[in-house]
PDB file with SEQRES, HELIX, SHEET and CRYST1 records, atoms N, CA, C and O in Angstrom:
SEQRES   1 A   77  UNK UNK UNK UNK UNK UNK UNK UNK UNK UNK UNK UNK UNK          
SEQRES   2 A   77  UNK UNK UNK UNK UNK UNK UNK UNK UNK UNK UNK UNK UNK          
SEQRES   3 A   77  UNK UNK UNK UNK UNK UNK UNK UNK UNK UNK UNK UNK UNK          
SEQRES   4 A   77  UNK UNK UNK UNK UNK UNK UNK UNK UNK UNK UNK UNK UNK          
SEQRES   5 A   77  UNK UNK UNK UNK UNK UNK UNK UNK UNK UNK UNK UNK UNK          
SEQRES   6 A   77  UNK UNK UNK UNK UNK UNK UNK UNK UNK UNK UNK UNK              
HELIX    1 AA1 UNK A   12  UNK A   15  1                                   4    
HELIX    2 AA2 UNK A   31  UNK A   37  1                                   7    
SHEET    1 AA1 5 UNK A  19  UNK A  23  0                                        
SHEET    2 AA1 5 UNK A   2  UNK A   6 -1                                        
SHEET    3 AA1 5 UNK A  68  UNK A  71  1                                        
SHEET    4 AA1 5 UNK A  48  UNK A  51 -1                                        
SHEET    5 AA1 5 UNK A  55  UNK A  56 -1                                        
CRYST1    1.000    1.000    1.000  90.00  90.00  90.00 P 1           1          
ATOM      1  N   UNK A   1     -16.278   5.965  77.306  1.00  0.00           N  
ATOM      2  CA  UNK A   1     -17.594   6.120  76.718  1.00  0.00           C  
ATOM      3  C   UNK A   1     -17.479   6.940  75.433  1.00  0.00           C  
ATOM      4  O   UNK A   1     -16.412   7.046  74.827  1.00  0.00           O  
ATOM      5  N   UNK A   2     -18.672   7.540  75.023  1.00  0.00           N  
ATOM      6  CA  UNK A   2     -18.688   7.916  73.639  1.00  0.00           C  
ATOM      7  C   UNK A   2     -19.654   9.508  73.850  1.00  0.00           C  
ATOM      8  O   UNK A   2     -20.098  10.029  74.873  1.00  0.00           O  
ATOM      9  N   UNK A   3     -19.708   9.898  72.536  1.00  0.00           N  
ATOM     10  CA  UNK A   3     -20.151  11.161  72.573  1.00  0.00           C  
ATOM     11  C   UNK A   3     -21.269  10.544  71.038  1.00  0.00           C  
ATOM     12  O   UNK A   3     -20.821   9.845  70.129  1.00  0.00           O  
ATOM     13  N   UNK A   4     -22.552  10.981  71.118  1.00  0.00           N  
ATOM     14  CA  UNK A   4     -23.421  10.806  69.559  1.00  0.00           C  
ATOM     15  C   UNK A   4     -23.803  11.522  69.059  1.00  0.00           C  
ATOM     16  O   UNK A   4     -24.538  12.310  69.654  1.00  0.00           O  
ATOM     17  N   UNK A   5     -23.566  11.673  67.791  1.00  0.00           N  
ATOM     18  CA  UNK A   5     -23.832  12.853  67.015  1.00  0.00           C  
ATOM     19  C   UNK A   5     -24.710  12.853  65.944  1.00  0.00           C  
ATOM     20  O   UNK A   5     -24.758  11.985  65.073  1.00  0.00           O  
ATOM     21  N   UNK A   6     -25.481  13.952  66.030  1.00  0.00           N  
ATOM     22  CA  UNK A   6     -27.072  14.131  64.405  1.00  0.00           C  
ATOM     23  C   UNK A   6     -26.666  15.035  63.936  1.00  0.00           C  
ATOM     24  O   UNK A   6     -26.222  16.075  64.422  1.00  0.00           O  
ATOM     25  N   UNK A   7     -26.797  14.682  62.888  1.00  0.00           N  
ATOM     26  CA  UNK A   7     -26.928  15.973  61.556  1.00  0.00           C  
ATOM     27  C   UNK A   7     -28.013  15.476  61.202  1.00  0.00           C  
ATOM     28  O   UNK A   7     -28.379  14.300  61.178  1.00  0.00           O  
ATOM     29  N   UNK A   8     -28.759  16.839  60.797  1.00  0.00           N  
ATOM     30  CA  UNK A   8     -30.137  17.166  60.353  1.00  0.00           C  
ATOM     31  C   UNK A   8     -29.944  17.851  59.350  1.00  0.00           C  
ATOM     32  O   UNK A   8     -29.258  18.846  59.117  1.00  0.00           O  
ATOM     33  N   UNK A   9     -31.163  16.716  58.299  1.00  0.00           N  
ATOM     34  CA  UNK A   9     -31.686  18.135  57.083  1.00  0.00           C  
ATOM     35  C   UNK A   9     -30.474  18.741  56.022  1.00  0.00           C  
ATOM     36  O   UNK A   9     -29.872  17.929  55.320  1.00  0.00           O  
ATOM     37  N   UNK A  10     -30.278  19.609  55.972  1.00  0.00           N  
ATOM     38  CA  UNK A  10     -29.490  19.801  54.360  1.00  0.00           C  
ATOM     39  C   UNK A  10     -28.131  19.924  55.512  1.00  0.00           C  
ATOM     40  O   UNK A  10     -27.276  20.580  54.919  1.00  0.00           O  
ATOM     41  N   UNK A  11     -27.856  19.726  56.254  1.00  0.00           N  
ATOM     42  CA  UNK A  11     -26.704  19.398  57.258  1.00  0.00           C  
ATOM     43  C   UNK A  11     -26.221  17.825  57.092  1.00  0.00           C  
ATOM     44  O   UNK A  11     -25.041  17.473  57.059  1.00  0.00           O  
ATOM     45  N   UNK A  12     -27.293  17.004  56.999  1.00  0.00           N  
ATOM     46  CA  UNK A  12     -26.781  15.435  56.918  1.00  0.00           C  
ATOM     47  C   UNK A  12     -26.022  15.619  55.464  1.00  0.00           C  
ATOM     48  O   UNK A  12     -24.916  15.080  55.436  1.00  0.00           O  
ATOM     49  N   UNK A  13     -26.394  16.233  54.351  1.00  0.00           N  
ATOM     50  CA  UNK A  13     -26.350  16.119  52.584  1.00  0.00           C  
ATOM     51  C   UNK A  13     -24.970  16.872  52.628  1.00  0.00           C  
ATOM     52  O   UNK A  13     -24.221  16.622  51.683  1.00  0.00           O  
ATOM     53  N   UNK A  14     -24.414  17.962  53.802  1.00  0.00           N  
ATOM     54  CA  UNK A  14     -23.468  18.113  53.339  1.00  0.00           C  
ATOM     55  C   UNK A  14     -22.425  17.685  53.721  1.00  0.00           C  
ATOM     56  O   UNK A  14     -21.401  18.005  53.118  1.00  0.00           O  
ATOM     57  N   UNK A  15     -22.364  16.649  55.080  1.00  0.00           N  
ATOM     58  CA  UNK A  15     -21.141  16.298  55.847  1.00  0.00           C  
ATOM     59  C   UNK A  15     -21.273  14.983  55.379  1.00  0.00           C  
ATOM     60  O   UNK A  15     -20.225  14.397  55.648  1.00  0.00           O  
ATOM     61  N   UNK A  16     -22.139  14.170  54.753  1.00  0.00           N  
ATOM     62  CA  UNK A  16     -22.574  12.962  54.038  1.00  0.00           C  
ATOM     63  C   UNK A  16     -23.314  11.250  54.938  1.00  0.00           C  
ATOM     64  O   UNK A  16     -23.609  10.097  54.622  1.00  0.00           O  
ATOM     65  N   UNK A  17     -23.299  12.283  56.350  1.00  0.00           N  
ATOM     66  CA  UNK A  17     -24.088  10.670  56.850  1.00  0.00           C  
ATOM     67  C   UNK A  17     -24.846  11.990  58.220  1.00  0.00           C  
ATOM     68  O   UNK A  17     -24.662  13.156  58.569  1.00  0.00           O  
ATOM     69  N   UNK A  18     -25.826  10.679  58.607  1.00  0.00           N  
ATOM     70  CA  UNK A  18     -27.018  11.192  59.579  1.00  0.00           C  
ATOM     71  C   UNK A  18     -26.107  11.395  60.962  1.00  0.00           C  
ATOM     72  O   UNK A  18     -26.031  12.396  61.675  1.00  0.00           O  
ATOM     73  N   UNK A  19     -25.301   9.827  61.126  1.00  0.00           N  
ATOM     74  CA  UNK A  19     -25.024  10.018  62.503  1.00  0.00           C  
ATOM     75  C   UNK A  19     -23.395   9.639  62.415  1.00  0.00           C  
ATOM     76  O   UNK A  19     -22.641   9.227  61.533  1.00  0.00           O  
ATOM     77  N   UNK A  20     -23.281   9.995  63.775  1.00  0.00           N  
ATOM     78  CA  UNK A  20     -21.660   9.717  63.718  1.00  0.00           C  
ATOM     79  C   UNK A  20     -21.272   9.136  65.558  1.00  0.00           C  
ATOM     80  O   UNK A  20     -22.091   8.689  66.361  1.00  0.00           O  
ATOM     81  N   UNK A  21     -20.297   9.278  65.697  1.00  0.00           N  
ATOM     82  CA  UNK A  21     -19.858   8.462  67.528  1.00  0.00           C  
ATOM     83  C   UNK A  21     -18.403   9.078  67.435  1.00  0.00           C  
ATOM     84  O   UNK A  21     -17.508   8.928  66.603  1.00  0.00           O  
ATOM     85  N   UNK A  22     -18.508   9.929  68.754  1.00  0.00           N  
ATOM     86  CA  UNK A  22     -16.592   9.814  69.063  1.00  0.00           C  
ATOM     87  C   UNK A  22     -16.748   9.135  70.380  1.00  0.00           C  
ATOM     88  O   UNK A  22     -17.649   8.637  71.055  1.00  0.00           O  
ATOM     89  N   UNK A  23     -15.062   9.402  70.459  1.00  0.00           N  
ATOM     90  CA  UNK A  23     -15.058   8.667  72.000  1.00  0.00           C  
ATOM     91  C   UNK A  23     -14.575  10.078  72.235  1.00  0.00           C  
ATOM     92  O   UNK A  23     -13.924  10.921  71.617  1.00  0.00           O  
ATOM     93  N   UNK A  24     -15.441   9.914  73.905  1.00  0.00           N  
ATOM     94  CA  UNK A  24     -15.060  11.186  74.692  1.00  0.00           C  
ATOM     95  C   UNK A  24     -14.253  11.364  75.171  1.00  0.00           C  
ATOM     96  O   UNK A  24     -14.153  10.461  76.002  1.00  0.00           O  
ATOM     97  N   UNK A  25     -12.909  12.452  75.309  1.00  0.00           N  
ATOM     98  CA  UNK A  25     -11.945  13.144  75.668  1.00  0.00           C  
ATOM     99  C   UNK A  25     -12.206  14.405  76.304  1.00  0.00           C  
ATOM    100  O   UNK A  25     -12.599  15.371  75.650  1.00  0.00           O  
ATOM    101  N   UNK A  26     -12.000  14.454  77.612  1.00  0.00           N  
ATOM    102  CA  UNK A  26     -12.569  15.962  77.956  1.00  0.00           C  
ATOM    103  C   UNK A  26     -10.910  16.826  77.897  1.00  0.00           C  
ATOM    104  O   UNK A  26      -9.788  16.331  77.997  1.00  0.00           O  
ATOM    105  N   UNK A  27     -11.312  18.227  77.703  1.00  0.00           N  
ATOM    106  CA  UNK A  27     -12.429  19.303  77.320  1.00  0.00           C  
ATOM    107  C   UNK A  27     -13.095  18.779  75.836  1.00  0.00           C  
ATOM    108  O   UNK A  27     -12.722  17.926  75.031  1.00  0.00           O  
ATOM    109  N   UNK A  28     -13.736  19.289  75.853  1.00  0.00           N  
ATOM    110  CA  UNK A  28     -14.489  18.922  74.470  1.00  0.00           C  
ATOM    111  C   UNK A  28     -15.973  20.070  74.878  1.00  0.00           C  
ATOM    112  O   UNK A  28     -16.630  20.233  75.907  1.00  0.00           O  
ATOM    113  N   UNK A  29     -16.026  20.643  73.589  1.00  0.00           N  
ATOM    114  CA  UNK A  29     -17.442  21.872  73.307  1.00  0.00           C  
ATOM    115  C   UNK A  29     -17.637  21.224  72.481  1.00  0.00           C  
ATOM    116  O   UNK A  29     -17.020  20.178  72.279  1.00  0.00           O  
ATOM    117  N   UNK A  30     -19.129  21.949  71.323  1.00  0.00           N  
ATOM    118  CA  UNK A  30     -19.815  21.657  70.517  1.00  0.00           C  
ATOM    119  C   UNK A  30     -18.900  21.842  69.221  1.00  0.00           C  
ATOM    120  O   UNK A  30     -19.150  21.011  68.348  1.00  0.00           O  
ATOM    121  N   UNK A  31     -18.278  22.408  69.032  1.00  0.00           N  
ATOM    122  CA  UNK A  31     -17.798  23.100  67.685  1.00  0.00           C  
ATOM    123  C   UNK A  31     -16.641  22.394  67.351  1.00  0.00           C  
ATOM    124  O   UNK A  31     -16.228  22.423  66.192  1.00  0.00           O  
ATOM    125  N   UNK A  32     -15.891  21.568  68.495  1.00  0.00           N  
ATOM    126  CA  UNK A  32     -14.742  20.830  68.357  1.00  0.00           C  
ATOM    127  C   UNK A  32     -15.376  19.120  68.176  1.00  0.00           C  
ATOM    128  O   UNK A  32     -14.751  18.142  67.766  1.00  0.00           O  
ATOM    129  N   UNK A  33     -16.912  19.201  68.672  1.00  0.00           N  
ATOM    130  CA  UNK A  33     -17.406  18.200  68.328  1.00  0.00           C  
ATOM    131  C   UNK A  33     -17.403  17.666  66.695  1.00  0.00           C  
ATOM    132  O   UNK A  33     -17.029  16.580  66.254  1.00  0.00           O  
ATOM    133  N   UNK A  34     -17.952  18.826  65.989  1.00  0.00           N  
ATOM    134  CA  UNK A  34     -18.138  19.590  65.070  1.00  0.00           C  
ATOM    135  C   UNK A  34     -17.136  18.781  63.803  1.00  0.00           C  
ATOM    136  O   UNK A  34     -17.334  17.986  62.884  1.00  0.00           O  
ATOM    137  N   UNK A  35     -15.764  19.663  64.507  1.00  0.00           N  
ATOM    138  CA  UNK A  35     -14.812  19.640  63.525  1.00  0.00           C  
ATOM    139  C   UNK A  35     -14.150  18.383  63.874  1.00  0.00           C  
ATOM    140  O   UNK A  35     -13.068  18.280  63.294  1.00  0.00           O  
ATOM    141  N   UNK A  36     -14.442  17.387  64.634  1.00  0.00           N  
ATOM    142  CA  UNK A  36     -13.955  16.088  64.449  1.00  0.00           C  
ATOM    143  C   UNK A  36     -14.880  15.411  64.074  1.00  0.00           C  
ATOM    144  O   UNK A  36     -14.309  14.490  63.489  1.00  0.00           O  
ATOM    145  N   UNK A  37     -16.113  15.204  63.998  1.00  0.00           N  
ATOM    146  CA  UNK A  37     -17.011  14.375  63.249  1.00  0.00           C  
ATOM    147  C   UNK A  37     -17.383  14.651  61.483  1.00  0.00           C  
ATOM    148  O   UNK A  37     -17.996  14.026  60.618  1.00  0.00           O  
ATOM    149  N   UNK A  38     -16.595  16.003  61.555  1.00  0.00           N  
ATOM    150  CA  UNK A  38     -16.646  16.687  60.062  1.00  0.00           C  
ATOM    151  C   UNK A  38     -15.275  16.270  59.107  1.00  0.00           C  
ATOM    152  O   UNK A  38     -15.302  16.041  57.898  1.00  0.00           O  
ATOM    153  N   UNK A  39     -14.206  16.243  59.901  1.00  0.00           N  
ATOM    154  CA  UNK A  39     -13.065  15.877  59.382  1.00  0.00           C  
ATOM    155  C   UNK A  39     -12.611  17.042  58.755  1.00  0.00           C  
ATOM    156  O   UNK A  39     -12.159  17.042  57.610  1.00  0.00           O  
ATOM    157  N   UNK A  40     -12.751  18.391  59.717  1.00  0.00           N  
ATOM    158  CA  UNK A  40     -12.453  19.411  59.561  1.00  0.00           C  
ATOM    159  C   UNK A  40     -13.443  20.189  58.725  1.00  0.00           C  
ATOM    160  O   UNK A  40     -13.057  21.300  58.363  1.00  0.00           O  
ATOM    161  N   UNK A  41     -14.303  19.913  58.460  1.00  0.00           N  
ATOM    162  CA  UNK A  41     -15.542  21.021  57.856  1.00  0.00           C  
ATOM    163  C   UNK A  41     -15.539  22.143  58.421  1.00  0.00           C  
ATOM    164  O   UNK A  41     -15.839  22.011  59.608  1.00  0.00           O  
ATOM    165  N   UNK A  42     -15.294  23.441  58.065  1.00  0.00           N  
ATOM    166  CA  UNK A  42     -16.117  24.471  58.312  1.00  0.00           C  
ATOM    167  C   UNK A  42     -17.801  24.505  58.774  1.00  0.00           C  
ATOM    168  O   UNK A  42     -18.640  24.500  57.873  1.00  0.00           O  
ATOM    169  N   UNK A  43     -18.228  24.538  60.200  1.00  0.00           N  
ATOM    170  CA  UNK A  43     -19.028  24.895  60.253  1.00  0.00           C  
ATOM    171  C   UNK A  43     -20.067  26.127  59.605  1.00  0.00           C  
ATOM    172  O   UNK A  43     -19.895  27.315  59.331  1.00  0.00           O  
ATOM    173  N   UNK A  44     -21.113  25.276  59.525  1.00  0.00           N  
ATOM    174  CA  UNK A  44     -21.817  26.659  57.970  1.00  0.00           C  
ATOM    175  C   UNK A  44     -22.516  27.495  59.379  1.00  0.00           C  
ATOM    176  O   UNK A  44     -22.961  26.967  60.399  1.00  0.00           O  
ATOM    177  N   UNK A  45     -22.408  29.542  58.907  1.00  0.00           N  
ATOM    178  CA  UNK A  45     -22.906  30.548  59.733  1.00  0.00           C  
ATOM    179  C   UNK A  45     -24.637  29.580  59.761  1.00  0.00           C  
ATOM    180  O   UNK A  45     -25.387  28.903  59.058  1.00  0.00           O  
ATOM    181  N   UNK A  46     -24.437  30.292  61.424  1.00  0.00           N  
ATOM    182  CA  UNK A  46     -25.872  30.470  62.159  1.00  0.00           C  
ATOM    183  C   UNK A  46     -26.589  28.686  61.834  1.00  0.00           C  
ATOM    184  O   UNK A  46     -27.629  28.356  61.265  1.00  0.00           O  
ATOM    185  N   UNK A  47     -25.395  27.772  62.546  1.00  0.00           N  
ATOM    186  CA  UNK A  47     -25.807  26.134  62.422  1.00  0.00           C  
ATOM    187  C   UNK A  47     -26.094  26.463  63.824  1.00  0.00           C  
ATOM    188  O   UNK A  47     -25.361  27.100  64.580  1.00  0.00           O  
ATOM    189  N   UNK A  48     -27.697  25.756  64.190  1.00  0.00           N  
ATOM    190  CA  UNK A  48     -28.139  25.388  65.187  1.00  0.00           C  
ATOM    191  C   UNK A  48     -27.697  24.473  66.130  1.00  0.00           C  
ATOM    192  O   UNK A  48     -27.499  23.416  65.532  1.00  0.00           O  
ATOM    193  N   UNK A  49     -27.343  24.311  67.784  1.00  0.00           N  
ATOM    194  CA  UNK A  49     -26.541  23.340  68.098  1.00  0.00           C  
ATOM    195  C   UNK A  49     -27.481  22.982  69.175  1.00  0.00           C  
ATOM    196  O   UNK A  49     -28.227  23.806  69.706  1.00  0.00           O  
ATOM    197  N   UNK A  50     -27.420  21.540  69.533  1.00  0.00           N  
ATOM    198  CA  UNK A  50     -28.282  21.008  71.030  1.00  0.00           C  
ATOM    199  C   UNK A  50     -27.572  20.017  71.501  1.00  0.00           C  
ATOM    200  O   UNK A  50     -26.973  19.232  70.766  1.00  0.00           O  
ATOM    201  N   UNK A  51     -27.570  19.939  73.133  1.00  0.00           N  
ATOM    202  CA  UNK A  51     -26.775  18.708  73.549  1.00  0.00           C  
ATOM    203  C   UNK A  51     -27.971  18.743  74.812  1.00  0.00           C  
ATOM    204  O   UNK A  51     -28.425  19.576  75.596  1.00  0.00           O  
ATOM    205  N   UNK A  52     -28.213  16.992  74.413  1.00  0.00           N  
ATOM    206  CA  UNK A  52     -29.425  16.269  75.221  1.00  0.00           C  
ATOM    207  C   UNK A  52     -30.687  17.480  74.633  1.00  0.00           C  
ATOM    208  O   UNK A  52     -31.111  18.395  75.339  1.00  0.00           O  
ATOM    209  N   UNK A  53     -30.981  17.299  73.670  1.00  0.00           N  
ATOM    210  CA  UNK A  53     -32.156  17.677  73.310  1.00  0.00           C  
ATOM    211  C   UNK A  53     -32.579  19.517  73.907  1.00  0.00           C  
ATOM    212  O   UNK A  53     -33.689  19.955  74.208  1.00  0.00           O  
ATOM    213  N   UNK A  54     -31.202  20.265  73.906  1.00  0.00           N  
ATOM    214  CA  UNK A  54     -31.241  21.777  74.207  1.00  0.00           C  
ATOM    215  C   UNK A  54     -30.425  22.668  73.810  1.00  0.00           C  
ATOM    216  O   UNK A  54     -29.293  22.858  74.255  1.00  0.00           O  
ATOM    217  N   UNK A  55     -31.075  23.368  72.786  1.00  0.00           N  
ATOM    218  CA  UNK A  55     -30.097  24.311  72.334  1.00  0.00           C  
ATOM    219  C   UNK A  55     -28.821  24.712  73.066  1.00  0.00           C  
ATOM    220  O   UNK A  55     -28.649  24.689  74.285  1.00  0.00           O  
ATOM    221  N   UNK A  56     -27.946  25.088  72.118  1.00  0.00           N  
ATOM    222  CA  UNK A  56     -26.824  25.438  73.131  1.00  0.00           C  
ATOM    223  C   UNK A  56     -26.119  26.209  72.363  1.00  0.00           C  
ATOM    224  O   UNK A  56     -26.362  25.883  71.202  1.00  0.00           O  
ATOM    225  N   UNK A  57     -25.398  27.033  72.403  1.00  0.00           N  
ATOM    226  CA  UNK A  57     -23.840  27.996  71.454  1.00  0.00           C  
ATOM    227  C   UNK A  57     -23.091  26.978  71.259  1.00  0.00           C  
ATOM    228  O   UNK A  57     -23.342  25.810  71.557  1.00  0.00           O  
ATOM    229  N   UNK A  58     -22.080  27.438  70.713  1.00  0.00           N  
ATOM    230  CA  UNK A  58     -21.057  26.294  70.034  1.00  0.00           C  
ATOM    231  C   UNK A  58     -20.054  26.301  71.113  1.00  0.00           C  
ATOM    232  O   UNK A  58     -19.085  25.555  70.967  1.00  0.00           O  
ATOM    233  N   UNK A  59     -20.141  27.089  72.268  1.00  0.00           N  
ATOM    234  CA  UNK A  59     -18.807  26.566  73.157  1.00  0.00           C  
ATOM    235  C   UNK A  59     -19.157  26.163  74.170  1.00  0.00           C  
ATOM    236  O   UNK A  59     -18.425  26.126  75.159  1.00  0.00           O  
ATOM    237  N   UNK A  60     -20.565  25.704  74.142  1.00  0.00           N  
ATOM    238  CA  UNK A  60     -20.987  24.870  75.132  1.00  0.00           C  
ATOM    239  C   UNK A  60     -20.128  23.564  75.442  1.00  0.00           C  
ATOM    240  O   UNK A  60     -19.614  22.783  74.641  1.00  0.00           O  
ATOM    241  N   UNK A  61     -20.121  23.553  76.792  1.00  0.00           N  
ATOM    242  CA  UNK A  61     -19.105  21.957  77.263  1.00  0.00           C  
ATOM    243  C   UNK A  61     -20.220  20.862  76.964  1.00  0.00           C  
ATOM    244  O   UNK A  61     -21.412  20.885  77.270  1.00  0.00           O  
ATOM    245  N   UNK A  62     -19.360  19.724  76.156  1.00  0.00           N  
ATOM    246  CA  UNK A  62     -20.016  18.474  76.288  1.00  0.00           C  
ATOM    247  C   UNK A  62     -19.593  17.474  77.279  1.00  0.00           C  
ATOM    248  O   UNK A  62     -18.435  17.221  77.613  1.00  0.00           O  
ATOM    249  N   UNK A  63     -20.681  16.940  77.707  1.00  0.00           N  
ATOM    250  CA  UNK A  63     -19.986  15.185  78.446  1.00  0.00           C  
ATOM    251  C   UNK A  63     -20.207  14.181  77.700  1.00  0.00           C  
ATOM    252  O   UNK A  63     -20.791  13.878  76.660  1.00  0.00           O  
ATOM    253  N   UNK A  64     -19.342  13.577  78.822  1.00  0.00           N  
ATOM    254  CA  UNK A  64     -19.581  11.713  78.366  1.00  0.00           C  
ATOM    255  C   UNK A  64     -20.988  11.362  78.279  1.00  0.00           C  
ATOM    256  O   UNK A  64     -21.854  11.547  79.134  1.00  0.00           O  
ATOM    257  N   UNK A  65     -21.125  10.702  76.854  1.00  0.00           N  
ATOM    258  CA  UNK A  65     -22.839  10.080  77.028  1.00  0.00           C  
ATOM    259  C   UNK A  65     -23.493  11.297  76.363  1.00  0.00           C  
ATOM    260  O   UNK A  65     -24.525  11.071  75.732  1.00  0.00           O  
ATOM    261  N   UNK A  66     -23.195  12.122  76.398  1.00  0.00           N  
ATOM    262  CA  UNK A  66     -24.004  13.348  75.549  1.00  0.00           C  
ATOM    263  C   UNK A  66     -24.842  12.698  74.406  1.00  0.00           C  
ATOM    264  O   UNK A  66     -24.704  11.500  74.159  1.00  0.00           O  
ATOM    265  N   UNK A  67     -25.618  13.398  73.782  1.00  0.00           N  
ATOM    266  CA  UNK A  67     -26.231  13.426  72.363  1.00  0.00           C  
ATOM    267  C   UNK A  67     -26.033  14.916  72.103  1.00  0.00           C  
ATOM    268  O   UNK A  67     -26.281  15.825  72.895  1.00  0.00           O  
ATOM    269  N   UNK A  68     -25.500  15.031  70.747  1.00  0.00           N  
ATOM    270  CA  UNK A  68     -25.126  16.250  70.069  1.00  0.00           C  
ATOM    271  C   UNK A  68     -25.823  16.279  68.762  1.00  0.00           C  
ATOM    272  O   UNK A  68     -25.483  15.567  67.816  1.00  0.00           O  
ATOM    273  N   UNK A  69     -26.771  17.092  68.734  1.00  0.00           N  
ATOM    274  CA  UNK A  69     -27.683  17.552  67.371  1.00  0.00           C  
ATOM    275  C   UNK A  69     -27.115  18.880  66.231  1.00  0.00           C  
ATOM    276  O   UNK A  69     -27.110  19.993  66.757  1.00  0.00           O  
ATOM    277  N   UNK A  70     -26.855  18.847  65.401  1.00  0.00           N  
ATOM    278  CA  UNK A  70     -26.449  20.040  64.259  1.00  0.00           C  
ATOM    279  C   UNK A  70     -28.068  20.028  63.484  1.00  0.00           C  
ATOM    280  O   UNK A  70     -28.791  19.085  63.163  1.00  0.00           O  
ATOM    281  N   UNK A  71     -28.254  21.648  63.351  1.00  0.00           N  
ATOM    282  CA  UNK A  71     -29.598  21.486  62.633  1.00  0.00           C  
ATOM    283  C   UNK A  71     -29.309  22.709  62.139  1.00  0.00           C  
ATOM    284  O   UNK A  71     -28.863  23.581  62.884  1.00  0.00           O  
ATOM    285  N   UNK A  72     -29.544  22.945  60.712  1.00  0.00           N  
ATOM    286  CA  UNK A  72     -29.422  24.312  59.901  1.00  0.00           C  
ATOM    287  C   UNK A  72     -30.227  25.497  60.273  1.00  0.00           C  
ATOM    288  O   UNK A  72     -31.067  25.346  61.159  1.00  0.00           O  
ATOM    289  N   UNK A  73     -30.144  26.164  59.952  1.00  0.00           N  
ATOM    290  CA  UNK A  73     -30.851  27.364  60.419  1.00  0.00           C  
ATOM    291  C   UNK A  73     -32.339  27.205  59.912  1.00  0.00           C  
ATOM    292  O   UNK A  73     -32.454  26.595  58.849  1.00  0.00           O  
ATOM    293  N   UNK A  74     -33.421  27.634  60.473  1.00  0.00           N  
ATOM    294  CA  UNK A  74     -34.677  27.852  60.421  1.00  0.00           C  
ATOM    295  C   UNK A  74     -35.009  28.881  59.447  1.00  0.00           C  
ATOM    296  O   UNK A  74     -35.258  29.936  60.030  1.00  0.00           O  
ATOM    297  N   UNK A  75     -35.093  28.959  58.361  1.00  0.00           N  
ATOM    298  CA  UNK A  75     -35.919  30.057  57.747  1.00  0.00           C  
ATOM    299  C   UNK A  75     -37.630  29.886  57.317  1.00  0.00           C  
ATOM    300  O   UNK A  75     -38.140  28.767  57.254  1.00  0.00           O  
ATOM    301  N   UNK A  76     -38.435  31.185  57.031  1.00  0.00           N  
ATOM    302  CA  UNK A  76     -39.782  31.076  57.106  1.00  0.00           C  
ATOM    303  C   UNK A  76     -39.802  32.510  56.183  1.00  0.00           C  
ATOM    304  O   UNK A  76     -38.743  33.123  56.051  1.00  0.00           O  
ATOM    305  N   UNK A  77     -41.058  33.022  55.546  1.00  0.00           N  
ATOM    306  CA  UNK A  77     -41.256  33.854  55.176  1.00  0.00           C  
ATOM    307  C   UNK A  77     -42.938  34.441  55.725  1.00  0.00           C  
ATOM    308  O   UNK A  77     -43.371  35.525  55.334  1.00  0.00           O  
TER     309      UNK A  77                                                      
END                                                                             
């Protein structure tokens, strides 16, 4: 099976596409999700992470079938 991946927002503009697909290999976390759908990008400080639609830290375990969301940080004044 596969693992699916979103980038959101000034996150899609910098890794250069919305969505992406691996195939799942376990162990696998968010951040290794990350750096294989990035092709080694540095994750940018304080990137928001969700798997199945819930926040999560970056060493959260993923599964098979997951959906994995990247969303930039929230600012407001």
């Amino acid at each position: 099976m596969s693992i699916t991946i979103q980038f959101f927002a000034s996150l899609r503009e910098q890794v250069g596409k919305q969505q992406a697909t691996l195939p799942y290999e376990a162990p696998l976390d968010v951040s290794t999700v990350w750096t294989l759908s990035t092709d080694n990008m540095k994750m940018p400080d304080n990137t928001l992470c969700a798997v199945n639609m819930e926040y999560v830290k970056p060493d959260a375990t993923v599964s098979d079938g997951d959906e994995v969301a990247f969303f930039p940080p929230v600012t407001g004044g």
